[in-house]
C-alpha positions, 0 to 999 in steps of 0.5 A: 621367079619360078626355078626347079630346085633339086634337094637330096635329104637323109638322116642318120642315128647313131643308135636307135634312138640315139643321138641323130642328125639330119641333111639337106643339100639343096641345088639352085641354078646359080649356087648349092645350100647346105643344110644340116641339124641333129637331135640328142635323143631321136631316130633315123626316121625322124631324121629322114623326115625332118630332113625333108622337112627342112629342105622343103622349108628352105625353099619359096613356094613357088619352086618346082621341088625334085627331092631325093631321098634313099628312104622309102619309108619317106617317100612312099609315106607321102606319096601313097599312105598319108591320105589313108593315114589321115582318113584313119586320123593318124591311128597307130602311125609311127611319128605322126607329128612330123607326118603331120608337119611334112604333109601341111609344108608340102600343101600347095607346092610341085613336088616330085618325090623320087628314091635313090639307093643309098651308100651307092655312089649317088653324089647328091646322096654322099653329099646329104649322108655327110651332112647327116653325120655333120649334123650330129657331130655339131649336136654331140659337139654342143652338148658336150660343151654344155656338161661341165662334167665331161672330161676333156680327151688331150687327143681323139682316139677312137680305139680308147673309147671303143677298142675294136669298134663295136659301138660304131658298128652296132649303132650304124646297125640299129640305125639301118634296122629301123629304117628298114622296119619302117620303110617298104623294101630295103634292107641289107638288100636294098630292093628299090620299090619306085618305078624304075625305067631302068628294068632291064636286069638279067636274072638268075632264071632268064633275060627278061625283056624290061618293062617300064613299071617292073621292078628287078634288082639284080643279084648282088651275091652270086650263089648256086644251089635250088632257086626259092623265092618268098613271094606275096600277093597283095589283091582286090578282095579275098575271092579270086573266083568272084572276080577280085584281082591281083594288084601288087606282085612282090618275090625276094629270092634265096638260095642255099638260105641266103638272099641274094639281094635279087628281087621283083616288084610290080603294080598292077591295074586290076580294072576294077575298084580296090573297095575296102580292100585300100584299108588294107594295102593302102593301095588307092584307085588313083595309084594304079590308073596308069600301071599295067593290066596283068596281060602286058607283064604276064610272061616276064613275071611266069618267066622270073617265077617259074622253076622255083620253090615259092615260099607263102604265107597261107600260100593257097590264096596267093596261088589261086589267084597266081594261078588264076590270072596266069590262065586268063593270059593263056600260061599254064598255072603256076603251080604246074611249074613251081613247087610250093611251100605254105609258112602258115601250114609250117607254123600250124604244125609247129604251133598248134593252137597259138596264132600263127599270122605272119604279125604273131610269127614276128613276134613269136620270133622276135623279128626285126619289127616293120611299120605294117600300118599297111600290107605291102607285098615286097615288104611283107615277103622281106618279112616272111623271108625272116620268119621262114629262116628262124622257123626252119632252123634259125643260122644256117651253117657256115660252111655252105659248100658241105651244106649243099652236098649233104642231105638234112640227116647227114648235118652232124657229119660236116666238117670245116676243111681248116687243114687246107687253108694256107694262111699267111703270117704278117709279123708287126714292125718294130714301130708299129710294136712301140706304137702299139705299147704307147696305145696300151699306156694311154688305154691304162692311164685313162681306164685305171685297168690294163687293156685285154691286149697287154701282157700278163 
């Protein structure tokens, strides 16, 4: 018999690659199911993959599938890129293995992939999370059972193997970064790439009337200061003025160097063939036949960009045909209301004679690699963001409100104003001192050498 089934899958890694473990938490119409596993050596988006993998696996064939996944590497991947993937015969894809693997379990049944925001308090998607972690935990668990060398802790202790958590913190970063390089928009910043029904976001320019295929984020770091935002374009073909349109609109802002996790997302029909430019983008005909034409977003998107500095790379191509396609909707031209700054020029001035594309910039600045077997223009411009700060000036400043009230000459007369703070002192109790010189011996006993916090 024929039921919907709802899964939501995830995957974790504790250091990339490093020991991972995968969940699958699988909803039927009388009961839920468990699912979870791990691997010794892997990494985050192996475990999102087999994660789904095996939730699809559990299920009869005949089950309509609504899987959940806060992966968009995983759920664009299956539903957008595998077939261009498979034309190319699988060349310079990442895991191609258990692309392989996802694409033949997923023949034949109905499936509907959908994105979800992790760590965001979606209860299916905590549940998957947890079951990642426990998948893990049984790996470490067995494989520790199974080296007769290891040494037997008489209690768990966190702190005495990493005494300030640095090791938690790091792996659960690499984790986050691989699946930020191979997927299509997330980051530290989360900018969702499905299409959302729930649009109507207020921004930092204006409240925009929603529209259902445009994607805004809202911002989840207030700042104040000049609004920028790092923009791509991707399109039909390289000539706007032989007819090639704009199919895909992606812009991040920031503001005072910092991005504010606000963001929007568009597809669009061009009405017109992609052609060879889907070798690119991987953007196919298919995908966008029910998107809007650029008339029905025109004014919501020149309201979201206008007044900003756009930041672009080889920024001349993006704006004419911005520009281009802003005119046939009867609005001025973007560049008349925007300022504009080219990071392909920025780089030619501060590199001459090298290569200076966005792929060399990332690897001239040793940026956090992305999966780019395809161009995606949210992605791209989360990238760009990255090549944009290191090549302007690498940190910014901590002290941001001196930052914005001096002028770039002015820097070396900054101060942080330490003398106004009023920090308060909380003196530790008699037991929480005794518990703490305990800690102290049992970091002794077990390292042979004092702990950093004992007395000299």
């Amino acid at each position: 018999m024929t039921q919907t089934i709802t899964l939501y899958v995830d995957g974790a890694c504790r250091g990339n690659p490093g020991l991972g473990g995968w969940g699958a938490y699988i909803i039927t119409t009388d009961k839920t199911h468990e699912l979870c596993g791990g691997e010794a050596d892997t990494t985050n988006n192996r475990m999102e993959l087999t994660a789904a993998i095996e939730g699809i696996a559990f299920c009869s064939p005949t089950d309509k599938l609504i899987i959940w996944t806060d992966s968009n590497y995983v759920k664009r991947g299956i539903t957008e890129w595998i077939e261009g993937w498979k034309k190319k015969n699988w060349k310079d894809v990442k895991n191609p293995d258990l692309w392989k693997k996802l694409d033949q379990i997923c023949q034949g049944r109905d499936i509907e992939w959908n994105w979800v925001k992790g760590h965001a308090g979606n209860e299916g998607n905590e549940k998957a999370d947890q079951l990642a972690n426990r998948g893990a935990d049984q790996t470490l668990a067995s494989l520790k059972s199974n080296d007769d060398n290891t040494k037997k802790k008489s209690e768990t202790d966190w702190l005495l193997d990493d005494p300030f958590g640095f090791d938690l913190i790091s792996n659960e970063a690499e984790a986050e970064a691989e699946a930020e390089a191979e997927a299509e928009a997330e980051a530290e910043f989360n900018a969702p790439l499905h299409e959302d029904t729930n649009t109507n976001v207020d921004t930092s320019v204006s409240s925009v009337t929603a529209h259902p295929h445009i994607v805004i984020t809202p911002t989840t770091r207030e700042l104040h200061g000049p609004r920028q935002l790092i923009l791509d374009t991707e399109t039909t073909g390289f000539y706007y003025s032989d007819g090639d349109r704009i199919i895909e609109v992606g812009a991040i802002e920031m503001i005072n160097r910092k991005l504010t996790g606000n963001s929007i997302h568009i597809y669009i029909n061009p009405k017109k063939p992609v052609g060879d430019s889907v070798n690119v983008h991987g953007i196919t005909d298919e995908f966008l036949v029910d998107k809007p034409e650029y008339h029905e977003i025109a004014n919501i998107l020149f309201d979201y960009l206008k007044g900003s500095e756009i930041i672009a790379h080889n920024a001349s191509f993006d704006m004419n045909f911005l520009d281009m396609e802003f005119t046939r909707c009867g609005l001025p031209a973007l560049s008349e209301v925007c300022s504009v700054v080219d990071t392909l020029a920025l780089a030619k001035n501060k590199h001459p004679g090298q290569k200076n594309s966005l792929d060399a910039l990332v690897r001239r600045y040793e940026i956090v690699q992305r999966d780019r077997t395809f161009h995606g223009a949210l992605l791209d411009a989360e990238i760009l963001s990255d090549v944009y700060l290191a090549m302007t000036g690498g940190q910014v400043s901590l002290n941001i409100d001196a930052l914005s009230q001096h002028t770039e000459h002015n820097t070396q007369h900054i101060e942080f104003q330490t003398s106004q703070l009023n920090l308060p002192i909380i003196t530790p109790s008699a037991e929480e001192l005794a518990a703490h010189e305990q800690w102290m011996q049992q970091y002794q006993e077990k390292n042979g050498e004092p702990c950093i916090f004992a007395k000299v």
